[in-house]
C-alpha positions in Angstrom: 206.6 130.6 92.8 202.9 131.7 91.7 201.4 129.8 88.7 200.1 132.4 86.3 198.0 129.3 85.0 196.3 128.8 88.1 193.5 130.7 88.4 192.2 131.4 92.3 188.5 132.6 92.6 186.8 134.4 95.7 183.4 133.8 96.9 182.9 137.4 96.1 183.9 136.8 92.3 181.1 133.5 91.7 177.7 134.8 91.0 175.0 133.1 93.1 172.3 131.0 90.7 168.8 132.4 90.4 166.2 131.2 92.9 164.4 127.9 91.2 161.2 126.5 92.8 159.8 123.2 92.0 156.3 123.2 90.0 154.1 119.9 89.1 152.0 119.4 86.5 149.5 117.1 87.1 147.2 115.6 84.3 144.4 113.6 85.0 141.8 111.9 82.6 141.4 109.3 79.9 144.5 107.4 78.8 143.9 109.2 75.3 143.0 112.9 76.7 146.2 112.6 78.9 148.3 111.2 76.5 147.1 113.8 74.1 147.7 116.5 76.0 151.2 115.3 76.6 152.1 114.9 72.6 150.8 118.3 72.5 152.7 120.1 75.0 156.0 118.6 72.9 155.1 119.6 69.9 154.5 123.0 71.9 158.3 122.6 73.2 157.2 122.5 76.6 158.2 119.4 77.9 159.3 116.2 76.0 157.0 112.9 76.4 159.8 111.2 78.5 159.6 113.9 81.1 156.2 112.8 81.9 155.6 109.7 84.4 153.9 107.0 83.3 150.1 106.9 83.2 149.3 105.7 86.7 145.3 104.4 87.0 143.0 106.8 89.9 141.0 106.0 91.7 137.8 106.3 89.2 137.4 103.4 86.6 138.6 104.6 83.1 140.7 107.3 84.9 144.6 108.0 84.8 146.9 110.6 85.5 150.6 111.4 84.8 153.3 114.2 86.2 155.3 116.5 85.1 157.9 118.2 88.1 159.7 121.3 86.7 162.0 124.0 88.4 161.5 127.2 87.2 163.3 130.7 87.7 161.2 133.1 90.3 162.2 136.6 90.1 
């Protein structure tokens, strides 16, 4: 006996998801430029602050940088 609950989907019924590609952001510069520009691109609604690593020290005194990975739709 067929459950008329039971719902039974075909490959051909599920629509295949867009095509994402990973992106990075990549800031680099003072501890207050970078962190800056990362308040900024919240209050934006780009990213939020927590999406951001943490500032990580270059190689160049007084230097740091952060990143931001994204995946993004490409048509």
């Amino acid at each position: 006996m067929r459950n008329p609950d039971k719902i039974i989907l075909s490959s051909q019924d599920v629509e295949e998801p867009p095509p994402r590609e990973q992106i990075k952001h990549l800031l680099i510069g003072s501890s207050k430029t970078v962190s800056s520009t990362i308040h900024y691109l919240q209050l934006i609604g780009y990213a939020q602050v927590g999406d951001w690593s943490p500032l990580l020290p270059t190689s160049n005194p007084g230097e740091v940088m952060s990143i931001l990975c994204r995946y993004i739709i490409v048509h």
